[in-house]
Structures are given as structure tokens and as C-alpha cells.
N, C-alpha and C positions, 0 to 999 in steps of 0.2 A: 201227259201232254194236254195243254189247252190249245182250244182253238177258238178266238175272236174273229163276227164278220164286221168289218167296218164299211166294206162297199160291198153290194150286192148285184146290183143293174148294168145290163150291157147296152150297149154301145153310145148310149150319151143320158149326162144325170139328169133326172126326173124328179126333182124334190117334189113336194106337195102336199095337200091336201088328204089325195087318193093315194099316198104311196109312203104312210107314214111308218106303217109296220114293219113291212119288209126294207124300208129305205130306199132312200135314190140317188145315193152313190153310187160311182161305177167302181169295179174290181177290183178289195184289197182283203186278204184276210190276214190275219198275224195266227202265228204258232209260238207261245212259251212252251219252252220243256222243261222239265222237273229243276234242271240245273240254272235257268234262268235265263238258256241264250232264245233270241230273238229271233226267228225263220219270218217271212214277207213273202205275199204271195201278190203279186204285182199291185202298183201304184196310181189304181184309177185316184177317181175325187176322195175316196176313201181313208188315202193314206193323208190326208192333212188333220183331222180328227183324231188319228192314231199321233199323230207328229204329237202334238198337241198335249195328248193324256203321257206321251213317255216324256216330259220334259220337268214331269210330277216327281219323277226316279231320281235319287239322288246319283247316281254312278251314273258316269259316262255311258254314253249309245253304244254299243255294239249290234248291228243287225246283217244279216244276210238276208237280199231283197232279190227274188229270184221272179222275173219277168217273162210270162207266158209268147208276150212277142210287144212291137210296138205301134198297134196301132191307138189311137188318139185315147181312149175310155180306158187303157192299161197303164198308160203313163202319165196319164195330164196331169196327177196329182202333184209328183214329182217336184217340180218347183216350187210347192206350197209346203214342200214337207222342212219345219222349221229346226228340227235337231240336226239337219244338217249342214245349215248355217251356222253351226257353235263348233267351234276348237274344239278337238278333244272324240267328238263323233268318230265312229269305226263305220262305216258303212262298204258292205262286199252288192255289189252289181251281178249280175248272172243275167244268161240270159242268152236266145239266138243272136247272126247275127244277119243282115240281107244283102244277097248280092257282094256289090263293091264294100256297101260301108261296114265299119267295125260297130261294134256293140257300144264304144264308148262314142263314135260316131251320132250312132241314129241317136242316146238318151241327150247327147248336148244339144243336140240338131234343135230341138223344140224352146230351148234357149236361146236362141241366137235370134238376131234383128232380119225381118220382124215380126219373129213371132212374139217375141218376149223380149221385157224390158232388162232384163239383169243376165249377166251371162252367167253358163254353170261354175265357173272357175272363182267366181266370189264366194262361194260357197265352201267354206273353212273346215268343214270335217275331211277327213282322210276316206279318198273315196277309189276305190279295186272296181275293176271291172274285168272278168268272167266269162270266158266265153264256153255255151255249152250246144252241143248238135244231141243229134239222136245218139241214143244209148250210150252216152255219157254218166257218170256217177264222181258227183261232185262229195269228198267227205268232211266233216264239220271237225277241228278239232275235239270234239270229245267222242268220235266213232259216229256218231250220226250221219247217214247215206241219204242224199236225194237224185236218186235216179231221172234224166231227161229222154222222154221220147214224142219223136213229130207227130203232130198228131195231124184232124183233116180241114185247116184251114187256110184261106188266101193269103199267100207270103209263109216265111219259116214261122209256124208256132209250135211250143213245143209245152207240153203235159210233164207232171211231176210226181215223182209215186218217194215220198219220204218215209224213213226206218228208223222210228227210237222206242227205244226201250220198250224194245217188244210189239208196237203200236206201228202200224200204216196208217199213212194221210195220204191219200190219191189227190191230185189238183188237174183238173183237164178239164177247163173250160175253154171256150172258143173252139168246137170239135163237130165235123158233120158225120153220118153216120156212112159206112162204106155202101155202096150199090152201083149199079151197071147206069145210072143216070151221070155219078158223079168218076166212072173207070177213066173217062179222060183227062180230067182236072187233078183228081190225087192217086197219089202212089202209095198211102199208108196204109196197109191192109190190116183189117179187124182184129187180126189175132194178135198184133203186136198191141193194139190198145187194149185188149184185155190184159195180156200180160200186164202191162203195166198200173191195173188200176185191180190186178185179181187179190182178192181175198183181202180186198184193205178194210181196215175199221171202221173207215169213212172217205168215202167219194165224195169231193165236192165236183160235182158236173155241170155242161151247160143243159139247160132244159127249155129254152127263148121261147121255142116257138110249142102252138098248140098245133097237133095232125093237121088241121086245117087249115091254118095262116103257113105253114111249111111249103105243100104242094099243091100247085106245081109254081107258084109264082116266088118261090125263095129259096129253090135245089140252086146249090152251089155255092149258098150264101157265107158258109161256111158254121152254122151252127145247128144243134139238135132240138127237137121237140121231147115234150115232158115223160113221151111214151119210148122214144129212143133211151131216153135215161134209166127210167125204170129194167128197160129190160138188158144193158148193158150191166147194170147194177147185179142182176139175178143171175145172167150169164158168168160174171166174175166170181160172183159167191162172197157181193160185199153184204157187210154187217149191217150197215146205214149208210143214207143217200141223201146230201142237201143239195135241193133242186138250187141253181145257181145261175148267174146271169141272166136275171127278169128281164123282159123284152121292154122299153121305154115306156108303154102304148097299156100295160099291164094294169091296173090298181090291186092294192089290198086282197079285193075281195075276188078278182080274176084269177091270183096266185091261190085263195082258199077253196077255189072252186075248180084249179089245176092239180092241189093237194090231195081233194075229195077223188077223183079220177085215176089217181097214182096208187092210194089206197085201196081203192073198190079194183083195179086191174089186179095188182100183188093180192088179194083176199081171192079173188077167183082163180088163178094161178097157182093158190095152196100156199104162200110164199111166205118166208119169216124177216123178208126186208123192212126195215125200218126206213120212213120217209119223212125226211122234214122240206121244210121252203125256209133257205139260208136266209135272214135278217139281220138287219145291221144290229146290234151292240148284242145279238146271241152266243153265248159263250157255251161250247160242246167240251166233253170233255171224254179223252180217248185212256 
């Protein structure tokens, strides 16, 4: 299993100067697996870049493009992503879905006038959409399982804990940590995010905030600091951890000096966690 980041950064892209390493796309990462199919891990600014290098491929697109939830820095890529303007594309949708609207609702919504000039329906590939809630298990024709569970953020989003050959990928970004500040806003209780992200080979997690930018001025906000992740990561008994959705505001060197902190806690801890800071074009491999 390979795993590409193409976007990294939450909640709106930061290109620059200071944000060259880790990148300043928002939310996309791709998964090849040994046999070649395509797994998407939602479609911030990221996924147009990916668009882009698969159009290199001689074979038709087939991908399964599985959406954490739809706010703006998860999808916005989406109408840039150009294999799916070409006949012939297979593209599978996944994904919560809110309230009234359907899944296929909310991803056309952001196409429509006037947000956007082109409607989704111009768009020539064959395109499925998926509806998945909690503890659902969506399976791939070739036996590959990716499990969806809610995790703790504003609106349905939902975490993804994927099964091939032999290898777990955990995806659970956009996730705040459970406690008696947040007991009235969420109902997802801790143990079921461990379940879902225990013993994986790699957790990509949200990590946004540092202890201090967290509280008490961003309880509810719906995401985790760098220390919530670490120790979710150790609680589950995962293998490796790519600190994931850089907070806009972050550079370079704030992510190397949030890496330093992750490290020196897991060493005093006694802990055999491995810690990276997910970066755009890093390719992992499970």
C-alpha cells in the first residue's frame, strides 16, 4: 500500500513562502494498493494536482473518493479535479450525508450558480455516489474493507479505518478530543475512535492546534492539538502517526518545532510511536 499527501492544511490553503514543505493545500491524500486501485481521501485544493499527475496513466480513472464531510477545505478541490471531465472516468462518491440533503445534494451544491460557473452535470465521467453513517463498511471489489465511524466534529463527519492486505490506514481528521467541556455538543464517545483507528499502521490525524492556541478560546471548534494526537496514537497501539491538518497560521518551521514536542513527549513516555508531519508530495509506504 502506498500512501501520497497531496493536501495537507486545514481549513483554507496557505500557499507560500513559509509553508513550502509541508504544503498549503487543503485535505487530499491518495492510496494505491498493490493491484492498482485508487482509494481518495477527501478533495480539498489538493485533489487538482492529483487530477493532474493521473491523466499521465494510460487506463481509464477508476477511483473511490471517500469524503470526511463537506465543509469548504474538503471539497473545494472537486471541481478542479480534471479526469473527471473526460468520458470514460469511473469515479465512486462516499461519504456522510446532512440533515435534509443527500450526499449527491451537498457535493453538486458548491457547483451550482452562484457559486460556480460550470454545473457538476457537465462533467462526463460516470460518477456513483455512496452514502455511508457510522459503523458502516463499505467493501472494494477486490475484498478491501473501509470501515466509517462519526467521529467529534460540527455537522456529520465521519473517520475511516481501511483493510488491505494485511495493512491498516486510519484517516480521522477533523476530530476533537472527548471531555466534559465538549459532553453537550458531541455524542461520540472515545472508545469508539480508538476502535476505529486501533492498531493501524498509520493514523493520519488532525493535530491543528498547539495546547495553547486549543484552550480555552477554540473548545468546540471541532479539532485536536498535536498532544491529543500523540496520545490517541499510543492509546490505540498505532505503529506511525502523520500529524495532519496544519492550522493555516502555521509555517514550516512551527510544524518542525511541533514535530520536536511530539518526539521528546513519546521518548519520555518510554514509547516506540513513530511521528511524522504529513507533507505534500511524501509518499509512505505500509
Amino acid at each position: 500500500m502506498q500512501v501520497r499527501f497531496w493536501g495537507t492544511r486545514g481549513s483554507i490553503a496557505a500557499p507560500g513562502p513559509t509553508t513550502m514543505r509541508y504544503g498549503g493545500n487543503t485535505a487530499c491524500v491518495e492510496v494505491r494498493l498493490n493491484d492498482g486501485t485508487l482509494i481518495i481521501f477527501d478533495a480539498g485544493t489538493g485533489i487538482r494536482a492529483l487530477g493532474q499527475a493521473l491523466l499521465t496513466q494510460p487506463k481509464p480513472i477508476q477511483a473511490y473518493l471517500f469524503l470526511s464531510h463537506a465543509h469548504w477545505d474538503h471539497i473545494q478541490g472537486l471541481p478542479f479535479f480534471i479526469p473527471a471531465y473526460i468520458g470514460g472516468t469511473e469515479l465512486t462518491i462516499l461519504g456522510p450525508e446532512h440533515d435534509t440533503l443527500t450526499l449527491e445534494e451537498i457535493v453538486t451544491g458548491q457547483m451550482q450558480t452562484p457559486y460556480f460557473p460550470i454545473p457538476m452535470h457537465v462533467m462526463a465521467a460516470t460518477i456513483k455516489f455512496v452514502k455511508l453513517g457510522e459503523g458502516q463498511v463499505f467493501t472494494l471489489p477486490n475484498g478491501t474493507t473501509v470501515e466509517a465511524g462519526q467521529v467529534n466534529h460540527p455537522g456529520c463527519t465521519l473517520g475511516y479505518r481501511l483493510t488491505a492486505q494485511g495493512k491498516v490506514l486510519a484517516y480521522t481528521t477533523d476530530n476533537e478530543p472527548f471531555g466534559d467541556a465538549l459532553a453537550s455538543r458531541h455524542m461520540v464517545r472515545p472508545a469508539r475512535h480508538l476502535a476505529l483507528v486501533q492498531q493501524a499502521d498509520l493514523l493520519i490525524q488532525d493535530a491543528q492546534y498547539t495546547p495553547e492556541e486549543y484552550a480555552p478560546q477554540r473548545i468546540g471548534w471541532g479539532h485536536s492539538t498535536y498532544l491529543h494526537a500523540v496520545q490517541l496514537a499510543q492509546q490505540a497501539h498505532v505503529k506511525r502517526l502523520a500529524l495532519f491538518h496544519h492550522d493555516p497560521s502555521h509555517s514550516d518551521e512551527d510544524i518542525d518545532q511541533i514535530l520536536a514536542h511530539c518526539r521528546e513527549y513519546i521518548a519520555q513516555h518510554h514509547g516506540a510511536l513513530e511521528c511524522v508531519g504529513a507533507a505534500e508530495g511524501v509518499v509512505l509506504l505500509l
